[in-house]
Structures are given as C-alpha cells and as structure tokens.
C-alpha positions as CSV (number, residue, x, y, z in Angstrom):
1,X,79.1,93.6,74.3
2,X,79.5,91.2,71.4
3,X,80.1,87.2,71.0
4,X,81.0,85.7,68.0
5,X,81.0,82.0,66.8
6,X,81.8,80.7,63.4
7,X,78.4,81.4,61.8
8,X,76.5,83.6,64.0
9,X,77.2,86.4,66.6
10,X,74.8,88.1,69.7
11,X,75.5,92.0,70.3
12,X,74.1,94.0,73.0
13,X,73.1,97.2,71.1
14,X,72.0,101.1,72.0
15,X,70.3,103.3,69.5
16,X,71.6,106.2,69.7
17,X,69.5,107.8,67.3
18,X,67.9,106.6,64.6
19,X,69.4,105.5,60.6
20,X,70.6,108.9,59.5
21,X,70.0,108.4,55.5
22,X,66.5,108.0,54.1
23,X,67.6,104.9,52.3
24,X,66.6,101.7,53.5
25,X,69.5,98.8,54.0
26,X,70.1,95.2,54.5
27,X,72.0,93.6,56.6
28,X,75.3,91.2,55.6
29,X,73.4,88.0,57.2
30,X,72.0,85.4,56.2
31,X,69.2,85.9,58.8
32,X,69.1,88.3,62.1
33,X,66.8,88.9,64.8
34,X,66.2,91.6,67.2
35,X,64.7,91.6,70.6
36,X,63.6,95.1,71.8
37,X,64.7,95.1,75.6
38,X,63.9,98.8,76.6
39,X,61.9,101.6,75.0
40,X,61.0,100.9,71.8
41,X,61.9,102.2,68.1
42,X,60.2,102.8,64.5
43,X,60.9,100.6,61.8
44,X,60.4,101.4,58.2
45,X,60.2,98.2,56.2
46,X,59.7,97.2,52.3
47,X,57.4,94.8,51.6
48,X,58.9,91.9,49.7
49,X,60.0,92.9,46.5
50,X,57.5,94.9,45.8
51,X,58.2,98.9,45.7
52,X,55.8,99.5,49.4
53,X,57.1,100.8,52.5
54,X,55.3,100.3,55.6
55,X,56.3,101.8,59.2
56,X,55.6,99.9,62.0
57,X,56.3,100.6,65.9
58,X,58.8,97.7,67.9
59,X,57.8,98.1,71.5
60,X,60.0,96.2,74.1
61,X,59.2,92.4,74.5
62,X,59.0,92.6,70.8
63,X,61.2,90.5,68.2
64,X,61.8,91.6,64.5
65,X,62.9,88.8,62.5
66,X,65.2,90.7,59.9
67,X,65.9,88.4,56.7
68,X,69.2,88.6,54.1
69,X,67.1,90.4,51.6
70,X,64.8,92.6,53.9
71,X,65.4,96.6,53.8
72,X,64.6,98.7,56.4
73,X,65.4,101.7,58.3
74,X,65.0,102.5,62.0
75,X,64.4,105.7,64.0
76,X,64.7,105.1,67.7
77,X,65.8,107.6,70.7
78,X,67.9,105.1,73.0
79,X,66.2,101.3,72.4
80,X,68.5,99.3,73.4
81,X,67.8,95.3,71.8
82,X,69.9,92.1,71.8
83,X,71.0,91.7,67.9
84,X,71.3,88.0,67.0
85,X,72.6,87.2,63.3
86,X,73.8,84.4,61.6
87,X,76.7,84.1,59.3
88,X,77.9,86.8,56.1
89,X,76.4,86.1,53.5
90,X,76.5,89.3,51.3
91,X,77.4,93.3,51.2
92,X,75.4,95.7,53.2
93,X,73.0,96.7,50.4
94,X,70.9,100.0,50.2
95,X,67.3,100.8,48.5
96,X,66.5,104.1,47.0
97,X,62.2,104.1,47.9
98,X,62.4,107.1,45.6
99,X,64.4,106.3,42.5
100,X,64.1,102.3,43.2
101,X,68.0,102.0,42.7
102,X,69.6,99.6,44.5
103,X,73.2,99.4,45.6
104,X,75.4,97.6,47.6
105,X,79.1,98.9,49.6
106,X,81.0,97.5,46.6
107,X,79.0,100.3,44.5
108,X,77.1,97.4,42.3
C-alpha cells in the first residue's frame, strides 16, 4: 500500500530480507521516518560524517528518523514498518565503509 501527496508519501512495507550489498545508502528524501510495526530489524548506521558505523536493533513500537544525508543499511527477516518520507530531494546515494567512496545512481 502506498499514498502519495505532492511532497510526502506513507507506504506500508515488508522486509523481505535484509539490504543485499554491504554498502550503506541514503534515501532520495528530504526527511523519512520509519515505524517498526511487527518484529523488528538491524540497522547499520554512520555516524554523521564521520567514517563510524554503529549497528543498532529497531524493535516494534520503535521509530527511526532517517535524514537526506543519513547512510544505513538494514538486515531484517519479515519487519514489516509504515515508511513515511517527505518530498525528492536528491539521488539514492551509496557509501563504501571500506574504501570511503561515495556515489550516487547517476554514478557521481
């Protein structure tokens, strides 16, 4: 299920499984947010700009507050959360924790 206004949109969404690449991402919004309905799911996160990654456990009843510029990457077995974002801002971009190269979907 998915609802979309002019600047922001609400999806109903089931992990299947978890972000397939090591890299982290970030999303196209200006801001998102994610309440964790059922189950829960594991959440690799970098800290600021700096080059840090810290894991940390999103438990049902939860919300993660997921900003333009914040990478992450999630491993879940069948969470299902309610996926608020507001509008497009940028490209999906992606974070190499190992070779600190970033990229985004036009290849910049």
């Amino acid at each position: 299920m998915a609802r979309q206004g002019a600047n922001q949109s609400v999806h109903s969404h089931q992990y299947h499984h978890g972000d397939t690449s090591q890299e982290l991402h970030n999303h196209p919004y200006g801001w998102s947010v994610s309440l964790i309905l059922w189950r829960w799911y594991s959440e690799e996160r970098r800290v600021g700009v700096t080059n840090r990654v810290i894991r940390r456990i999103m438990c049902a009843g939860m919300i993660n507050f997921i900003g333009a510029n914040t990478f992450h990457r999630v491993d879940t077995h069948g969470a299902w959360t309610l996926f608020l974002t507001g509008r497009k801002t940028q490209q999906w971009g992606f974070w190499d924790r190992h070779t600190l190269q970033y990229w985004n979907h036009s290849g910049k």
